[in-house]
C-alpha positions in Angstrom: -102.9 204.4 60.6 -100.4 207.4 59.9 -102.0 210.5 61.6 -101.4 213.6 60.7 -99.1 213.3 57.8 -98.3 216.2 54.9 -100.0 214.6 52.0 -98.1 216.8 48.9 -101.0 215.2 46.3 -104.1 217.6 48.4 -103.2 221.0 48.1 -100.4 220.0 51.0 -102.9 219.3 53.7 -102.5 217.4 56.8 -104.5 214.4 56.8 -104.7 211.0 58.7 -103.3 207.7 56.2 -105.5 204.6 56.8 -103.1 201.6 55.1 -104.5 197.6 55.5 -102.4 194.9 54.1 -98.8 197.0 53.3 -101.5 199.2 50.6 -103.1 202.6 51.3 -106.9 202.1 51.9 -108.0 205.5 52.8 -107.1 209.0 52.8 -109.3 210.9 55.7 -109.0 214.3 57.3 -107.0 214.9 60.1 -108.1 213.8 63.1 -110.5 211.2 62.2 -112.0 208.9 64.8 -110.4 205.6 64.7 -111.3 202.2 66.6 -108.8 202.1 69.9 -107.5 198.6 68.4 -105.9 200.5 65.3 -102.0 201.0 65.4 -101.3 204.5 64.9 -97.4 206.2 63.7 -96.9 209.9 64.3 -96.4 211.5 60.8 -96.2 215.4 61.5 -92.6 215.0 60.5 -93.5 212.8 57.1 -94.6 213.4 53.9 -96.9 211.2 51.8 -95.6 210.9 47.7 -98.4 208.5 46.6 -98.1 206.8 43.1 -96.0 204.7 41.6 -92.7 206.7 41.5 -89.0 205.0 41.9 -87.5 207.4 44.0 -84.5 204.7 44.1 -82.1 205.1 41.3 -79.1 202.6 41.0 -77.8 204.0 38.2 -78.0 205.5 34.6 -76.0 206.7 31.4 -73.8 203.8 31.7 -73.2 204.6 35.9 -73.8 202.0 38.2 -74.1 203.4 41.7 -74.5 200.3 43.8 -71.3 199.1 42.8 -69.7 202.4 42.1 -71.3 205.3 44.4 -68.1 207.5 43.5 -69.1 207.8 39.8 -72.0 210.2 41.3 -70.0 213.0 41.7 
């Protein structure tokens, strides 16, 4: 579980992230009770971007920025 992480998708509140087999299973308010076996990661200094957005680009317009990184600029 991620507790109490800044979710941007509701209204920027904090809420606790509930994630079984590398997928999000639940979204829950902050501070829910969890068994004492779960794993738990601080996420006060994380933000939550679910969805299915690439936020990796390696390149457009004919610039590849893997092999290149220079052409950026």
């Amino acid at each position: 579980m991620i507790q109490e992480i800044h979710d941007i998708s509701l209204k920027g509140e904090i809420v606790d992230v509930h994630v079984e087999d590398d997928s999000i299973s639940q979204v829950l308010p902050a501070g829910t009770k969890r068994s004492e076996s779960t794993s738990v990661i601080d996420g006060q200094d994380l933000s939550l971007y679910p969805g299915f957005c690439d936020l990796q680009i390696n390149g457009s317009f004919g610039h590849d920025f893997v092999t290149e990184p220079e052409s950026v600029w």
